[in-house]
FIDREN-615189 format. One record per atom (N, C-alpha, C, O): residue number from 1; residue in three letters; atom name; x, y, z. Coordinates in steps of 0.1 Angstrom, whole numbers, plus 5000, padded with zeros to 4 digits. Example, Ala and Ser with C-alpha at 12.3 -4.5 7.8 and 13.67 -1.06 7.14 Angstrom:
2
VOMI dolo bator lumvex    x    y    z
VOMI    1   ala      N 5132 4943 5078
VOMI    1   ala     CA 5123 4955 5078
VOMI    1   ala      C 5132 4967 5078
VOMI    1   ala      O 5142 4967 5085
VOMI    2   ser      N 5128 4978 5071
VOMI    2   ser     CA 5137 4989 5071
VOMI    2   ser      C 5129 5000 5079
VOMI    2   ser      O 5134 5011 5080
//
This chain:
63
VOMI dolo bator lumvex    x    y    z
VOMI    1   unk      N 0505 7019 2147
VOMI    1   unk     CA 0514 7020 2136
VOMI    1   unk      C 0508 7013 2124
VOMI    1   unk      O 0501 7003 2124
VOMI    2   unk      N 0514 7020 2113
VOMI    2   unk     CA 0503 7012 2102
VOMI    2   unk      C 0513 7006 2098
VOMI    2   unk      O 0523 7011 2102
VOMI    3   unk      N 0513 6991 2088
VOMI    3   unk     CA 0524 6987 2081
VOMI    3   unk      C 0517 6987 2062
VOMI    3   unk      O 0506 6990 2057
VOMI    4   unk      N 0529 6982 2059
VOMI    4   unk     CA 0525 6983 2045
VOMI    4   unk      C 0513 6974 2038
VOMI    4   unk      O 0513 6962 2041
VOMI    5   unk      N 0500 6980 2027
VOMI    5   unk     CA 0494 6972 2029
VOMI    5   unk      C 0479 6972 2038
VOMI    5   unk      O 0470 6963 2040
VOMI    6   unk      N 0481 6982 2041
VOMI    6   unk     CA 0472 6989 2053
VOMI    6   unk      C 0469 6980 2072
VOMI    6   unk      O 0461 6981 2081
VOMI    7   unk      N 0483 6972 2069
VOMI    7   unk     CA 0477 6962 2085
VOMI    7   unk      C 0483 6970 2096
VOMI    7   unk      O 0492 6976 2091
VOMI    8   unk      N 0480 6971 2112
VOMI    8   unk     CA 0477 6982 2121
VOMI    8   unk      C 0486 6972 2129
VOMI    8   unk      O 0485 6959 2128
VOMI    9   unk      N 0495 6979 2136
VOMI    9   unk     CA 0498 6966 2147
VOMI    9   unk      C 0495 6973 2162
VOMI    9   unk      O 0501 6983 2167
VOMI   10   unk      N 0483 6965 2167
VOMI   10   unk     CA 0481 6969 2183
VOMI   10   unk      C 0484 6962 2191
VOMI   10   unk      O 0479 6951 2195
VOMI   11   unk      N 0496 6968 2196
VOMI   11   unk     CA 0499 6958 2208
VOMI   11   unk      C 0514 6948 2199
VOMI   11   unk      O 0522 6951 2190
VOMI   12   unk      N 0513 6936 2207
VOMI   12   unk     CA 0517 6922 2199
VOMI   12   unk      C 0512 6918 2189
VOMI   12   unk      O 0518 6912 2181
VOMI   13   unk      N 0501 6921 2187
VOMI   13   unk     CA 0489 6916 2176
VOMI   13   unk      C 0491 6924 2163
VOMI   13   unk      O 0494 6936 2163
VOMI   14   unk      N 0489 6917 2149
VOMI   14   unk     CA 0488 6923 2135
VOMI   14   unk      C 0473 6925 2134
VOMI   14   unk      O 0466 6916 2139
VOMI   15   unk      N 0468 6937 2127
VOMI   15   unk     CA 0453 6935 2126
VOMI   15   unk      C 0453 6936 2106
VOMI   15   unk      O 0459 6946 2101
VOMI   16   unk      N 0448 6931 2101
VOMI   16   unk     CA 0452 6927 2083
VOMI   16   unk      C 0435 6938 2082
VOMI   16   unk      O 0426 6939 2091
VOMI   17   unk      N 0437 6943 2072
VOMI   17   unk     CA 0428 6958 2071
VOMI   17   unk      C 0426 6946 2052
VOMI   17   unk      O 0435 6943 2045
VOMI   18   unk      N 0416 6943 2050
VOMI   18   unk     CA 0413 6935 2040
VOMI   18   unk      C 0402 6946 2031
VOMI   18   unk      O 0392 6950 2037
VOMI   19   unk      N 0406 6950 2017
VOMI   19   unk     CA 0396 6960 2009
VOMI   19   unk      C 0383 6951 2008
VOMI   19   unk      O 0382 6939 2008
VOMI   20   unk      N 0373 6961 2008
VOMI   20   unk     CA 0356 6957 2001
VOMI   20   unk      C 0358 6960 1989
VOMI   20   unk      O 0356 6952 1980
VOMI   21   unk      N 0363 6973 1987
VOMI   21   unk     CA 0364 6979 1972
VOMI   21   unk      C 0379 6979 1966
VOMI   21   unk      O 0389 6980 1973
VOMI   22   unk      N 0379 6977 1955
VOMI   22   unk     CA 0390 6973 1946
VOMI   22   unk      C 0393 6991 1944
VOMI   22   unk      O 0385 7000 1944
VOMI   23   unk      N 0404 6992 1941
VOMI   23   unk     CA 0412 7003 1940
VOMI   23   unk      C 0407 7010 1927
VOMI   23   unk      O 0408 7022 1928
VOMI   24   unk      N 0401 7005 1915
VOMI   24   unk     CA 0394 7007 1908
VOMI   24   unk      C 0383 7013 1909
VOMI   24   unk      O 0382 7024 1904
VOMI   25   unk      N 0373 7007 1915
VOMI   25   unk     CA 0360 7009 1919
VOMI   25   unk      C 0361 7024 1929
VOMI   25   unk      O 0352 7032 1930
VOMI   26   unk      N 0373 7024 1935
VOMI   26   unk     CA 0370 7034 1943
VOMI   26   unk      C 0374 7044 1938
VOMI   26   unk      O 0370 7055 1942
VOMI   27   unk      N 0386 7045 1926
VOMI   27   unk     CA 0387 7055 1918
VOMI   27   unk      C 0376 7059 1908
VOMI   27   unk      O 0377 7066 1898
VOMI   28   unk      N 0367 7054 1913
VOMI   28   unk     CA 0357 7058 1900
VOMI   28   unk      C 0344 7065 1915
VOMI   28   unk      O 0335 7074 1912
VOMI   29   unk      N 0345 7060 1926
VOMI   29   unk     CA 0336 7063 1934
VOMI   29   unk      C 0340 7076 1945
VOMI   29   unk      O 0332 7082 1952
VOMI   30   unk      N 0351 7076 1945
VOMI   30   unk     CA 0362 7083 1959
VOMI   30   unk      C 0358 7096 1955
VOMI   30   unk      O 0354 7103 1964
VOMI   31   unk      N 0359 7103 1937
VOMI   31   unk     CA 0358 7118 1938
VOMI   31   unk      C 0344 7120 1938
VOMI   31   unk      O 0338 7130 1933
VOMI   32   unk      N 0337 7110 1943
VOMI   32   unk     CA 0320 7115 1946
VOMI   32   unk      C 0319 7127 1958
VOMI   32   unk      O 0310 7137 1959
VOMI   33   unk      N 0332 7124 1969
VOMI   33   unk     CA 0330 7123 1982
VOMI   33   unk      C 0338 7137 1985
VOMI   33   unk      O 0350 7139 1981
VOMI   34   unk      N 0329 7151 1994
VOMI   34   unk     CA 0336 7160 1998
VOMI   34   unk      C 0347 7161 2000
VOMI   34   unk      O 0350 7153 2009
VOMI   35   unk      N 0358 7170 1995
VOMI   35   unk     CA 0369 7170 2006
VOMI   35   unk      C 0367 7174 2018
VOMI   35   unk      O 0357 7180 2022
VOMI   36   unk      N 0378 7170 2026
VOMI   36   unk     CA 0376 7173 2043
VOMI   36   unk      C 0379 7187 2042
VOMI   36   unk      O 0387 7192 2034
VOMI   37   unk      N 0371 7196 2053
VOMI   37   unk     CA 0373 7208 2056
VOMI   37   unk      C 0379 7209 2068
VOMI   37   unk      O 0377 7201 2077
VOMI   38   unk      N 0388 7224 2066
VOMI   38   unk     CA 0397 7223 2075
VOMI   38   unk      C 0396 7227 2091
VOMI   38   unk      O 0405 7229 2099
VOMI   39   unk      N 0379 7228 2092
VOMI   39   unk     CA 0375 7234 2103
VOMI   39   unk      C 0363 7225 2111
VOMI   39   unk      O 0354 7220 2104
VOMI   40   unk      N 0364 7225 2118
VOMI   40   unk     CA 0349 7210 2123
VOMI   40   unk      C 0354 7198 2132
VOMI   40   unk      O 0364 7201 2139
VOMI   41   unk      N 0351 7190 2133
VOMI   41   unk     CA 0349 7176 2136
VOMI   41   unk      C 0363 7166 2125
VOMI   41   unk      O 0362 7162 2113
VOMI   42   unk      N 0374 7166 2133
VOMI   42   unk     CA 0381 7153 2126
VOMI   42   unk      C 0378 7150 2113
VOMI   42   unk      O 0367 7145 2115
VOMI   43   unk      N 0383 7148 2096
VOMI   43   unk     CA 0377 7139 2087
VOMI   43   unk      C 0375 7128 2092
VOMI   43   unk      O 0385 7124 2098
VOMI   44   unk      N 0364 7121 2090
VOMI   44   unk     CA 0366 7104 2087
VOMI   44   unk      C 0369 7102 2069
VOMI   44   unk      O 0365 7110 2061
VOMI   45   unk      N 0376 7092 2068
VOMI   45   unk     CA 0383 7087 2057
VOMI   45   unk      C 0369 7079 2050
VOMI   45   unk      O 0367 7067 2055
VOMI   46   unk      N 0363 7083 2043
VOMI   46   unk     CA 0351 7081 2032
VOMI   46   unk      C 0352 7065 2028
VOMI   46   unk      O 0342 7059 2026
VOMI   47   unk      N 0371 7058 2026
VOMI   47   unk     CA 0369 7049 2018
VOMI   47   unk      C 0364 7040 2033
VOMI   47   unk      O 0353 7034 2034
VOMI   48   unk      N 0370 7042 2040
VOMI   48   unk     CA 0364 7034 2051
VOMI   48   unk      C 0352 7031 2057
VOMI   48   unk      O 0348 7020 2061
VOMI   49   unk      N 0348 7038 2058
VOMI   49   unk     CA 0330 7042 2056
VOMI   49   unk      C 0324 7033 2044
VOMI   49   unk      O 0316 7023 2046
VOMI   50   unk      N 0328 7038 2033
VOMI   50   unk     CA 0319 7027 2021
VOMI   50   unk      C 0325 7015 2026
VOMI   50   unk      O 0314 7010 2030
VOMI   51   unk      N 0332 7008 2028
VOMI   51   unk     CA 0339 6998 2027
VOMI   51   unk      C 0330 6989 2043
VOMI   51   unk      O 0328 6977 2045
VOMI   52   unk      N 0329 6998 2050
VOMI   52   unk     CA 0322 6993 2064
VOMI   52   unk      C 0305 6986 2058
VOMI   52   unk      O 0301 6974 2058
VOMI   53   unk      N 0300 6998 2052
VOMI   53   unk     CA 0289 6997 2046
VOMI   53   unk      C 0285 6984 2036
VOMI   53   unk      O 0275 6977 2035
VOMI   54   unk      N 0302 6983 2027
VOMI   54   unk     CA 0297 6970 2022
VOMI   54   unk      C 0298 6958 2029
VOMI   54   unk      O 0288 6949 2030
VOMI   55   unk      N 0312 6956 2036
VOMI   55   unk     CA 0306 6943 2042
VOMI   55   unk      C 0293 6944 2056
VOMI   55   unk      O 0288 6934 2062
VOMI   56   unk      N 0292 6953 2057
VOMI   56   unk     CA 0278 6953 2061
VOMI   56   unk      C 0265 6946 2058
VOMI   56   unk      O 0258 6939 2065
VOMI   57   unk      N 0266 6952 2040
VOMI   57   unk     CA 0257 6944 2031
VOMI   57   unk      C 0259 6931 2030
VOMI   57   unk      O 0251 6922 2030
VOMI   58   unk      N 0273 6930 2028
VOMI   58   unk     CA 0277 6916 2023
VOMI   58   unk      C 0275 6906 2029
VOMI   58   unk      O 0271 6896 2023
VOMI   59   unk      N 0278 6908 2045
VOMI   59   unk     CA 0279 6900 2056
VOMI   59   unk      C 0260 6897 2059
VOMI   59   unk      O 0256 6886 2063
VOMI   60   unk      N 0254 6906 2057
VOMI   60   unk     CA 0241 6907 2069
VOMI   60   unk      C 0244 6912 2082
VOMI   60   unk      O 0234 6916 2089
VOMI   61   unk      N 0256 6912 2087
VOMI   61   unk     CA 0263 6913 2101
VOMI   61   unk      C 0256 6924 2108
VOMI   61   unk      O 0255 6934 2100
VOMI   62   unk      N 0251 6927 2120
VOMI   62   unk     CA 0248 6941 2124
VOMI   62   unk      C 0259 6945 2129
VOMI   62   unk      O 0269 6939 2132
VOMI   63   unk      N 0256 6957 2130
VOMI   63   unk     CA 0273 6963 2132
VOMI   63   unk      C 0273 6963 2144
VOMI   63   unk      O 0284 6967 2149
//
């Protein structure tokens, strides 16, 4: 279940969904990105993807 804010609650647990990209930034980068087609493989949600990628960079972290 999502709550407002984007935090997921699984279980007992809150999980806080924290932006890489500012709502700005992604309006300036989001209509780079295909729309989903209605036939294939599930969309994945693009902002989530860049946003993996940056704290990726950000962190050094391997995934």
């Amino acid at each position: 279940m999502l709550l407002k804010g984007g935090a997921s609650v699984v279980g007992e647990s809150v999980l806080v969904a924290r932006r890489e990209i500012s709502d700005e930034t992604w309006a300036v980068i989001g209509p780079l990105f295909p729309a989903a087609k209605s036939t294939g493989r599930p969309p994945v949600d693009p902002r989530t993807v860049v946003e993996a990628a940056a704290w990726r960079y950000r962190t050094g972290s391997p995934w």
